[in-house]
C-alpha positions in Angstrom: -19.1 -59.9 -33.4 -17.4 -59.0 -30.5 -14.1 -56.7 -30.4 -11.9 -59.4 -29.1 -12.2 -61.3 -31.5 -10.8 -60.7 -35.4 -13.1 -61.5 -37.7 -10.7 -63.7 -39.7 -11.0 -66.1 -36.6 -14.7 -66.6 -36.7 -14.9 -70.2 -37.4 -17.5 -72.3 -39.4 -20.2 -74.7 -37.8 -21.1 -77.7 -38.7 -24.4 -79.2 -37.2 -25.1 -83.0 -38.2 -26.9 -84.6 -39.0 -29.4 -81.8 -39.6 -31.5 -83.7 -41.6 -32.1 -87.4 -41.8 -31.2 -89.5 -45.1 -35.3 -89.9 -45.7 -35.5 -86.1 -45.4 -32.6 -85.3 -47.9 -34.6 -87.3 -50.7 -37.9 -85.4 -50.0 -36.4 -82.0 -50.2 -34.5 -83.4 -53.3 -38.0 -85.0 -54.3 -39.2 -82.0 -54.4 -36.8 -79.7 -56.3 -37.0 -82.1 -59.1 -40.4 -80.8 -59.7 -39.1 -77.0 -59.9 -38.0 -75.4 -63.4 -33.9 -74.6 -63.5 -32.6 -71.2 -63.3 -29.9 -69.8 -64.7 -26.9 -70.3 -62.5 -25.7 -67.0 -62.1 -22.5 -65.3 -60.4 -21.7 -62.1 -59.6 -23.9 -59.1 -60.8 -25.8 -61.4 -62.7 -23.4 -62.6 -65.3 -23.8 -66.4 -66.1 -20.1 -68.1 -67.2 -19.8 -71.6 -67.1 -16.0 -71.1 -66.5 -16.8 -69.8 -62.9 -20.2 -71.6 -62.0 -22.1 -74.8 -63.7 -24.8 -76.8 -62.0 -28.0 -77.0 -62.1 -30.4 -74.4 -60.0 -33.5 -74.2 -58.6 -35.2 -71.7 -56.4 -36.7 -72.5 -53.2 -39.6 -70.9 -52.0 -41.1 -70.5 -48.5 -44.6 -72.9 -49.2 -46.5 -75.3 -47.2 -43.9 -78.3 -48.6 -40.7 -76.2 -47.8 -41.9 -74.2 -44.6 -40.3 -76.9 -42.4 -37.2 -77.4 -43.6 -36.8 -73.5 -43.9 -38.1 -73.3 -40.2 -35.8 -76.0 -39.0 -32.4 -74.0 -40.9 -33.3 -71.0 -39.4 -33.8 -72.3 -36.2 -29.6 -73.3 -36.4 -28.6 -70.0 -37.8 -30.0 -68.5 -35.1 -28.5 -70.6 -32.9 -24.7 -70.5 -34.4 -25.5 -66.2 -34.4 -26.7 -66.0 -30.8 -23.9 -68.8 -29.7 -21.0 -66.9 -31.9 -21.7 -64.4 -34.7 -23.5 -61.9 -32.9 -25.1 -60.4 -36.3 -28.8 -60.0 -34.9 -30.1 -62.6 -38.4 -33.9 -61.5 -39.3 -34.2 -64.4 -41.8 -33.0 -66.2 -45.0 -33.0 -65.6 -48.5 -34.6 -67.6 -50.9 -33.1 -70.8 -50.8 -31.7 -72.4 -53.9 -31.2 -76.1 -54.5 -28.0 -76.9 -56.0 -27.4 -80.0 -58.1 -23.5 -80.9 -59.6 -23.7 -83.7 -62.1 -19.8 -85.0 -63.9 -17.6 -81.5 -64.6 -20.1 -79.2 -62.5 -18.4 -76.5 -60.0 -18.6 -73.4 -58.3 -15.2 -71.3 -58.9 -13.7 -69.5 -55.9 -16.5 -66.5 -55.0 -17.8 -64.7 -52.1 -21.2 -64.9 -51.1 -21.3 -61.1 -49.9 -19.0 -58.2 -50.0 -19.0 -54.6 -50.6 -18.6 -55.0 -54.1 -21.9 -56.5 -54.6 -24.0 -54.5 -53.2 -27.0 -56.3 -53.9 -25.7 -59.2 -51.4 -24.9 -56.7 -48.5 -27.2 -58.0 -46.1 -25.6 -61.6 -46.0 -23.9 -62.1 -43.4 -23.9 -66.0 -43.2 -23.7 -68.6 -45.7 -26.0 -71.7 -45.1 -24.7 -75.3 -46.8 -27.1 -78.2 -46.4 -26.0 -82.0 -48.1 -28.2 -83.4 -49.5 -26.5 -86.3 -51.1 -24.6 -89.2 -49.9 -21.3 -88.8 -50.5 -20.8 -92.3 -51.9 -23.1 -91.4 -54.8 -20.4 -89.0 -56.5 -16.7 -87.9 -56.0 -15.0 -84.6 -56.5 -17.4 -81.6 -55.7 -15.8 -80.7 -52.0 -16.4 -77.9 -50.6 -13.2 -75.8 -49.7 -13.1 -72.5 -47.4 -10.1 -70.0 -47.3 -7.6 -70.3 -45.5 -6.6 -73.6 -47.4 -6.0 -75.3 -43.6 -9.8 -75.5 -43.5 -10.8 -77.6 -46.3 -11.5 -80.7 -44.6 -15.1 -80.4 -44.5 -17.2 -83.6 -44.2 -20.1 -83.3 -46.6 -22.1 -85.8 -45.1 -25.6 -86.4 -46.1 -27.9 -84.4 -43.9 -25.1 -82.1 -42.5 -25.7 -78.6 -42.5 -22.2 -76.1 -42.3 -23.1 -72.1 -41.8 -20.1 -69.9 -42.3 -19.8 -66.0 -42.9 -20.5 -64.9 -46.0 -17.6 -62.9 -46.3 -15.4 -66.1 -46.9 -14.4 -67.0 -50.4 -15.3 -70.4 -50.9 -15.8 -73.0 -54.4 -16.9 -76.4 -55.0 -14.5 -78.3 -56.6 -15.5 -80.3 -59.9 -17.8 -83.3 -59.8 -15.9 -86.0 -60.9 -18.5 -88.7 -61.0 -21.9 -89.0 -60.2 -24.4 -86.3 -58.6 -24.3 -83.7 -55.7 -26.7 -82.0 -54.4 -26.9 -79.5 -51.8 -29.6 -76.8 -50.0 -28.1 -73.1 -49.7 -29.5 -70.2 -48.2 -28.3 -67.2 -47.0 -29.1 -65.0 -43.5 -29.7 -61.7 -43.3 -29.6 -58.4 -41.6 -31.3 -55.6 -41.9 
């Protein structure tokens, strides 16, 4: 980050399409064939008040190396272009699905309260669905003036982690979405 520039400012990117329709359904595809994890928030805690969907972790293999490769590839981008954080690579992905009353409450990704998360610096959104296939579930980023964030299929946003963010309830139908985190060492 440079010194000009308050970190309040830093803005979020939004690369689309990232992924093609055909390419959402494989990694989807794919994630149905993974067990569920607990969805958990904070310091481990699981609440259904604050976080309900359905999770799945996403390891580095020879199905999900590309798709990791090609993520990373537009963090590092959006960091050399704008954050300036020096990324060494992602976390362990996790595939997100919403079905009718799922949500994510307002929460951080990293902060200095959870220590565990420190080294996220950036927050990595990939949609997998089309948006016609369900209503509700939009993402929303603080300050309130920024929530008009397309989630079109295939469209990847990276933001800093820093920024408390939710995903409002699903209404109908199913969303699904890719998330990974950069780091720092």
């Amino acid at each position: 980050m440079d010194n000009k520039t308050p970190e309040f400012l830093v803005p979020e990117f939004l690369y689309g399409p990232a992924f093609s329709p055909e390419e959402c359904q494989q990694i989807k595809d794919y994630a149905k064939l993974l067990p569920n994890l607990p969805a958990k928030v904070d310091d481990g805690e699981i609440s259904d008040y604050k976080r309900k969907c359905i999770v799945k972790g996403i390891d580095v293999n020879e199905f999900t190396f590309w798709f990791i490769e090609r993520i990373m590839n537009f963090v590092k981008h959006a960091d050399q272009l704008y954050y300036h954080y020096d990324v060494v690579g992602l976390e362990k992905g996790q595939f997100l699905e919403y079905n009718e009353s799922d949500h994510f409450y307002w929460h951080m990704d990293s902060s200095s309260i959870y220590k565990p998360f420190f080294k996220r610096k950036l927050s990595i959104i990939v949609f997998l669905s089309n948006p016609v296939d369900y209503e509700g579930g939009k993402l929303e980023i603080t300050p309130a003036e920024k929530n008009n964030i397309p989630g079109e299929q295939g469209y990847m946003i990276i933001f800093p982690s820093y920024k408390t963010h939710r995903v409002t309830p699903v209404t109908k139908g199913n969303r699904c979405t890719l998330v990974t985190w950069a780091l720092i060492e």
